[in-house]
N, C-alpha and C positions, 0 to 999 in steps of 0.2 A: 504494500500500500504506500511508503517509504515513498516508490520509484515516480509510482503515479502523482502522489502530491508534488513532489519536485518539479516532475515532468511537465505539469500543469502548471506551477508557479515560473515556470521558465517559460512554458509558452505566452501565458498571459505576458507575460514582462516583455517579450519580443511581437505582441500584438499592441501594448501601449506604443514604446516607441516607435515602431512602424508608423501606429496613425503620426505622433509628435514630429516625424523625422516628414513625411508626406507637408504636415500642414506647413512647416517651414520650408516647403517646395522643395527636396533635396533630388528627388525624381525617387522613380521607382526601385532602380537597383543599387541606390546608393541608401536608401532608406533602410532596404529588405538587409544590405551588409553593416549596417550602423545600429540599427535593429537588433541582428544577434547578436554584433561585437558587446555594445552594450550590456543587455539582459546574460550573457555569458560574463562578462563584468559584477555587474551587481548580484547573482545570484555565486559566485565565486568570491565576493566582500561578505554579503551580508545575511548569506544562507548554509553555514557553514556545515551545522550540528544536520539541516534539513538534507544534504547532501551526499554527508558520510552516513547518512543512515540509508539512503537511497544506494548509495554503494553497495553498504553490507547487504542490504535486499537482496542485490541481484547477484551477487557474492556466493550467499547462501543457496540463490538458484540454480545457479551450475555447478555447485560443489559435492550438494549434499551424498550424504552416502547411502544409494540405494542402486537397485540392476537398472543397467539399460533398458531401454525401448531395443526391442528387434523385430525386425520384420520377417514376413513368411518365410522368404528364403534362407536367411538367418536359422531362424526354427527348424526350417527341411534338412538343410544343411547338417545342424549341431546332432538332428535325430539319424541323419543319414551315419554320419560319424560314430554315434554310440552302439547302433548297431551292426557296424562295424567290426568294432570293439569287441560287441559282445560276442558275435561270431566266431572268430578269430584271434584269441587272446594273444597271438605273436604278432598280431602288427601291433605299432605303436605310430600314432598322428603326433608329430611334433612340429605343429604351423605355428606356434605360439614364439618359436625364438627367432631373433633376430639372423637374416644367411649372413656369412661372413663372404662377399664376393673375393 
């Protein structure tokens, strides 16, 4: 929730100045880059704690420690593999280490 308030407090920031940067006629694309310079300014002064928590956010979303997502062939794959295995208990799959070329 962290990322979203952030995310939204930066966009509103770079929709004020946008309008302020237009009304003092600056044109369009000098507004839209004075726009985010700015709001990337103040939300880096004076949003600090709001920030770092929006970091750990997204931190903790790529981190956490659970299994992957895998897809069907992934799954076919890994089944294909164990029955293999179980068939056969002298083969041995070792796809897992790095080839030394």
């Amino acid at each position: 929730m962290a990322f979203w308030k952030f995310t939204a407090l930066r966009l509103g920031l770079v929709a004020v100045f946008f309008v302020i940067c237009m009304v003092l006629q600056l044109g369009l694309l000098l507004s839209a880059l004075a726009a985010a310079v700015l709001a990337w300014c103040v939300t880096y002064l004076f949003a600090r704690d709001m920030r770092d928590e929006a970091a750990r956010t997204v931190q903790r979303r790529f981190t956490e420690e659970r299994a992957p997502k895998r897809n069907r062939g992934e799954l076919d794959d890994s089944a294909a593999e164990d029955t293999l295995v179980a068939e056969n208990p002298d083969v041995q799959i070792d796809n897992d280490r790095r080839r030394d070329a």
